[in-house]
N, C-alpha and C positions, 0 to 999 in steps of 0.2 A: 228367569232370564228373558231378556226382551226380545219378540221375533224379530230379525232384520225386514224391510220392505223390499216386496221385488221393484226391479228395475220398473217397471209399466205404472209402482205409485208413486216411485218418488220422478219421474218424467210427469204421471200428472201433477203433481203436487208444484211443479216449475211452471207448469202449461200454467196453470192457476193464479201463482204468482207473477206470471207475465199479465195474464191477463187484468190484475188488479192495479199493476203499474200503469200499462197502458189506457185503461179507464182513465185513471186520475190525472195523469197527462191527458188525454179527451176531453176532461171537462174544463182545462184550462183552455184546448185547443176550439174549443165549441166557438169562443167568440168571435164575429166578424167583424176583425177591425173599419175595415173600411167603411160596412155599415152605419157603426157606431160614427164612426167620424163623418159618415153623410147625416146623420140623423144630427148629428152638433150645429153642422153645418148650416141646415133647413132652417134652425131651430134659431141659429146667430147665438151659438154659447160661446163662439171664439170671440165673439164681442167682449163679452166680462170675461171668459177663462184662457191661461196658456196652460199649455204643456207643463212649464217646468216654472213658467214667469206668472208671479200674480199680475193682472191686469185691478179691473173694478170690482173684481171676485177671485177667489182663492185659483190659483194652479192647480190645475186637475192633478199631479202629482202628493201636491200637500194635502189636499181630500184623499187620495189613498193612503198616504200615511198617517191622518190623522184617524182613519175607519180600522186600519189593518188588524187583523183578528178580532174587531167587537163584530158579532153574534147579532146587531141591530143595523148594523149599516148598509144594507142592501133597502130593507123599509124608512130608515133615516133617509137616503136619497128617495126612496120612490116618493116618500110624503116630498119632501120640499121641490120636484120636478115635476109635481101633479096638484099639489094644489093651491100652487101661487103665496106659501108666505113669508114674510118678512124677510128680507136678504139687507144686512146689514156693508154698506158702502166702507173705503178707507176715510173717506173724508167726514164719516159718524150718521151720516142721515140712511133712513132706509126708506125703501121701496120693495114691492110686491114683485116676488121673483115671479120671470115670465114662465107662463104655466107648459109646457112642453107636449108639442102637439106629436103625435107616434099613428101609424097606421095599426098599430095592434099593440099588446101587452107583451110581446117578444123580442118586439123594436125597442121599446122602453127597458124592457131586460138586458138587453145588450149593451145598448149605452151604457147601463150603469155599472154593468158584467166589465165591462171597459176601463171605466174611469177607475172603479176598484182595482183594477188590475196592472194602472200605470206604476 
């Protein structure tokens, strides 16, 4: 027969499971929006991207839903925001995506913590 648990394991056994919710809510809550959106800003991505409207570049929406759960798409952005290549236009010609300036590699994480997350 199975021992029952005292009250004090199955309370930690809750503590625990709050704790592991609230994590995973925290890492969604880590990003700062506003930074992200100053660093777009600095940067003139509102130039080629909208929110929701393609402009001369995809909608930063339709980049999250075309990334959403591949396993590559945090390194898929950070190559093409760092090293300048090919960014394919509506009207068929391309040019060399502007390579995105960051005070550190956490500024650069966010933004893209961001954009995946619209």
């Amino acid at each position: 027969m199975a021992k029952l648990k005292s009250w004090s394991e199955v309370a930690r056994g809750g503590v625990l499971a709050l704790g592991l919710v609230l994590a995973a809510h925290g890492a969604q809550a880590a990003i700062d929006v506003d930074a992200a959106k100053e660093t777009a800003r600095q940067n003139n991505c509102f130039k080629c991207h909208g929110m929701e409207k393609a402009k001369d570049g995809p909608a930063w929406k339709a980049v999250a839903a075309k990334y959403k759960g591949k396993p590559e798409a945090f390194e898929r952005l950070t190559k093409h925001l760092t090293t300048g290549e090919k960014a394919k236009f509506p009207d068929g010609h391309e040019e060399n995506h502007k390579i995105v300036k960051v005070a550190n590699q956490a500024e650069l994480k966010n933004l893209i913590d961001w954009i995946l997350s619209l």
